[in-house]
C-alpha positions in Angstrom: -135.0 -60.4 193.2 -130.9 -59.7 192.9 -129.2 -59.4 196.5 -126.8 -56.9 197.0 -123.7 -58.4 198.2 -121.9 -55.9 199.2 -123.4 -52.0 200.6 -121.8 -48.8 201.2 -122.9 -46.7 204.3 -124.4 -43.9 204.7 -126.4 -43.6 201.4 -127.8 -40.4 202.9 -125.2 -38.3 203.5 -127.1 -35.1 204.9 -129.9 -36.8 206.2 -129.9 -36.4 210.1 -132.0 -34.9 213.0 -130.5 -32.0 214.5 -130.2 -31.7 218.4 -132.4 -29.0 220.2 -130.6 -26.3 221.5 -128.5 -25.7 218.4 -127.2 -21.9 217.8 -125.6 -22.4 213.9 -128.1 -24.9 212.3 -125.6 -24.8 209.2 -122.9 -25.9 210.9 -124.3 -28.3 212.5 -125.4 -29.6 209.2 -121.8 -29.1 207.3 -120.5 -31.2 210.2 -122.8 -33.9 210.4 -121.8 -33.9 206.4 -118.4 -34.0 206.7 -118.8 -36.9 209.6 -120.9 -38.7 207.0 -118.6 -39.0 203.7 -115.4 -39.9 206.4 -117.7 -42.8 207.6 -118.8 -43.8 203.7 -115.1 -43.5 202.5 -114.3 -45.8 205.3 -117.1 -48.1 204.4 -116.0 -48.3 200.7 -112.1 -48.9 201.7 -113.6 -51.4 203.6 -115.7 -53.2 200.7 -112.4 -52.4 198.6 -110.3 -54.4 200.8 -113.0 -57.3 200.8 -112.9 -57.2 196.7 -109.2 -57.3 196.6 -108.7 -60.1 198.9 -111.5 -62.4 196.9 -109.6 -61.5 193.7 -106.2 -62.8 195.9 -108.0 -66.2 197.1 -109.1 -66.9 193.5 -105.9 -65.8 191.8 -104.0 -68.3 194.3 -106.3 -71.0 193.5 -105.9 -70.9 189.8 -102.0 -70.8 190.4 -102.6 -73.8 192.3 -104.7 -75.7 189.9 -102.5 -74.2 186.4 -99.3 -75.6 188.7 -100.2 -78.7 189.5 -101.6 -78.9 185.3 -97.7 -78.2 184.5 -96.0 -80.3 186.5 -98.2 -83.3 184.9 -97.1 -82.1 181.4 -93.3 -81.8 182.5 -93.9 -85.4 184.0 -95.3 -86.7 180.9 -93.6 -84.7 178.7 -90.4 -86.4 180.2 -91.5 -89.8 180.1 -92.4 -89.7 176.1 -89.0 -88.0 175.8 -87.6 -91.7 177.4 -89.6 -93.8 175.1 -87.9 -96.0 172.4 -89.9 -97.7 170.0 -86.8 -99.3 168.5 -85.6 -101.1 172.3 -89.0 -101.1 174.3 -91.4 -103.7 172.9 -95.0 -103.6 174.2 -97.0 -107.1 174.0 -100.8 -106.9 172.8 -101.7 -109.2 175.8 -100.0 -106.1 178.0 -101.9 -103.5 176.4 -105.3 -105.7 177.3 -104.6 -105.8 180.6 -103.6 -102.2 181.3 -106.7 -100.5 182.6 -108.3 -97.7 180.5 -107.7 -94.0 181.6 -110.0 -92.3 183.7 -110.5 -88.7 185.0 -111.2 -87.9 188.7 -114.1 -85.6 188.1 -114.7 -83.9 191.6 -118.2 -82.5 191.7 -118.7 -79.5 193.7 -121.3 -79.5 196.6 -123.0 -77.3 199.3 -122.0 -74.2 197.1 -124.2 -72.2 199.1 -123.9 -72.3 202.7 -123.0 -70.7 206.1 -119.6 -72.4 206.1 -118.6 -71.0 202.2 -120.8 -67.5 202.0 -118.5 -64.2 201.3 -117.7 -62.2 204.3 -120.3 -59.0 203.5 -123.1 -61.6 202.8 -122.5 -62.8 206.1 -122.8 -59.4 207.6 -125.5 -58.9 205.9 -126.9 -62.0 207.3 -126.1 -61.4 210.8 -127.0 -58.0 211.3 -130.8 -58.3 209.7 -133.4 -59.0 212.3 -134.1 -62.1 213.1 -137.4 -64.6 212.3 -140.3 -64.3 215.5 -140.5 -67.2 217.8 -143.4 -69.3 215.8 -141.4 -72.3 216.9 -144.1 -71.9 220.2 -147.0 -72.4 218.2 -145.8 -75.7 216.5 -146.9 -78.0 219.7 -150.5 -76.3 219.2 -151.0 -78.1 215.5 -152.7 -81.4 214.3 -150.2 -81.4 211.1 -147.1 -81.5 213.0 -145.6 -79.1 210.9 -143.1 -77.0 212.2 -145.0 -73.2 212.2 -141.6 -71.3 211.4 -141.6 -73.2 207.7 -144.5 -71.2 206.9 -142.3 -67.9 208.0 -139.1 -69.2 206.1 -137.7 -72.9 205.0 -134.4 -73.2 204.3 -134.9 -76.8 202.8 -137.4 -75.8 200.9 -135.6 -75.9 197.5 -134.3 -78.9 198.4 -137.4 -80.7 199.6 -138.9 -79.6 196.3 -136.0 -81.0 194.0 -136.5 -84.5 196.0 -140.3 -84.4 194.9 -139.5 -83.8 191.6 -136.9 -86.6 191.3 -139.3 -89.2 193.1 -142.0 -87.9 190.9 -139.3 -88.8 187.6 -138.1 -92.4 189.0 -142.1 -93.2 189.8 -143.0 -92.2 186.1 -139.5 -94.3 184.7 -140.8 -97.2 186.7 -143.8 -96.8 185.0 -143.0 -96.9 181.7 -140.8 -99.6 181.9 -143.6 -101.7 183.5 -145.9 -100.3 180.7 -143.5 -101.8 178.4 -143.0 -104.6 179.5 -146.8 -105.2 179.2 -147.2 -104.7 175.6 -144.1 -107.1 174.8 -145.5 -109.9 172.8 -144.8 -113.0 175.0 -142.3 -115.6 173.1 -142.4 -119.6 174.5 -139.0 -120.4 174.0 -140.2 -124.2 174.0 -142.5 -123.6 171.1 -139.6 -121.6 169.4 -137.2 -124.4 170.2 -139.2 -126.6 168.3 -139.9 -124.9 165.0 -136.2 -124.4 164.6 -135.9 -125.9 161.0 -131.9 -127.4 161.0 -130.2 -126.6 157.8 -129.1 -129.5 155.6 -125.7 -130.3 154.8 -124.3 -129.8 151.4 -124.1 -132.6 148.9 -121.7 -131.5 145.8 -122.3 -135.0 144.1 -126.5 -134.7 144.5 -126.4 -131.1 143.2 -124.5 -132.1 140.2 -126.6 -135.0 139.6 -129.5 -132.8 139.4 -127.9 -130.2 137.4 -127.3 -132.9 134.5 -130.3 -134.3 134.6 -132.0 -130.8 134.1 -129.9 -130.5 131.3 -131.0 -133.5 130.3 -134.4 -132.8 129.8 -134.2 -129.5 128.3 -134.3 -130.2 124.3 -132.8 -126.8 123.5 -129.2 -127.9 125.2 -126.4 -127.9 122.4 -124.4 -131.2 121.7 -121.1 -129.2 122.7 -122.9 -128.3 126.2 -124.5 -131.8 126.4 -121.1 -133.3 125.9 -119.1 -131.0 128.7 -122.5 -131.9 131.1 -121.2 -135.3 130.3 -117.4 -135.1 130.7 -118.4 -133.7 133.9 -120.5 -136.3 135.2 -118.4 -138.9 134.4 -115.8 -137.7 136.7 -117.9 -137.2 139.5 -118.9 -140.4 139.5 
């Protein structure tokens, strides 16, 4: 349901009981009229003024924050201008050890509350009527739940996101123990001792065995037979 936040009164600007005793009933009426748009025109300065002056605190905020934005770009602006690559010299083991960059993100909290509402929601606020006393009737139940909750909860959104964020970390820890199940158990001693340790290389052994396949192929040239040769005779 959308809430107003800001009204204009009287809506009814010729509703009204007249007095008894009254001679000019029309009169009457074209004064109680007149009495009414004076006090809506005042009402609607009035909301006009409230309008204005949250444009003004929001305007002056953005100046603040597009302010402070130039001065760090005249700051920075200035020290690339005094930079020189040709004289300043800027070690790798420097650059390592300079910390990385990072923004201050400010996250905004409480948007919503007494302290921060507008000045007609508060108005609002304070001139509707106010809850009935259940609070008495909370010392009469076995629950020992406070009997104005079931009237109106202010933390009820807020109790309900902290359920639903339990609920979500209870079903993560689950899964992660439901995963941890179906891993295949390794024995790192039994894997420690099938580790098969790669032989070093022999250049003399492989040739030997290349000539001597070369050897017993029948279909080897005398040319190739005498280069297998050549090179045999100079590894050993």
């Amino acid at each position: 349901m959308p809430l107003g936040k800001r009204s204009v009164h009287p809506r009814h600007l010729c509703r009204a009981v007249l007095p008894d005793g009254i001679s000019s009933e029309l009169e009457c009426v074209t004064n109680t009229t007149f009495s009414a748009i004076i006090h809506q025109l005042s009402s609607l300065s009035k909301q006009a003024e409230d309008v204005f002056g949250e444009l003004f605190s929001e305007a002056a905020t953005f100046y603040l924050r597009a302010k402070s934005l130039q001065d760090r770009i005249n700051l920075l602006t200035f020290k690339v201008t005094q930079l020189d690559s040709s004289i300043e010299e800027v070690s790798l083991q420097d650059i390592n050890m300079r910390k990385a960059f990072r923004s201050v993100t400010l996250h905004d909290q409480q948007v919503v509350s007494k302290s921060n509402i507008p000045n007609s929601v508060a108005e609002m606020y304070n001139s509707s009527d106010k809850p009935p006393s259940l609070n008495i009737l909370s010392e009469y139940r076995d629950d020992h739940i406070e009997a104005m909750k079931f009237y109106t909860d202010p933390s009820y959104y807020f109790d309900l996101w902290m359920k639903k964020r339990l609920q979500e970390m209870e079903n993560m820890r689950k899964e992660r123990g439901r995963a941890r199940e179906q891993k295949p158990y390794v024995d790192r001693t039994m894997s420690q001792d099938v580790i098969k340790v790669r032989k070093a290389h022999n250049r003399r052994h492989q040739w030997n065995m290349m000539v001597l396949d070369k050897e017993l192929r029948p279909s080897c040239s005398p040319h190739h037979q005498t280069r297998l040769n050549h090179s045999h005779s100079s590894v050993h």
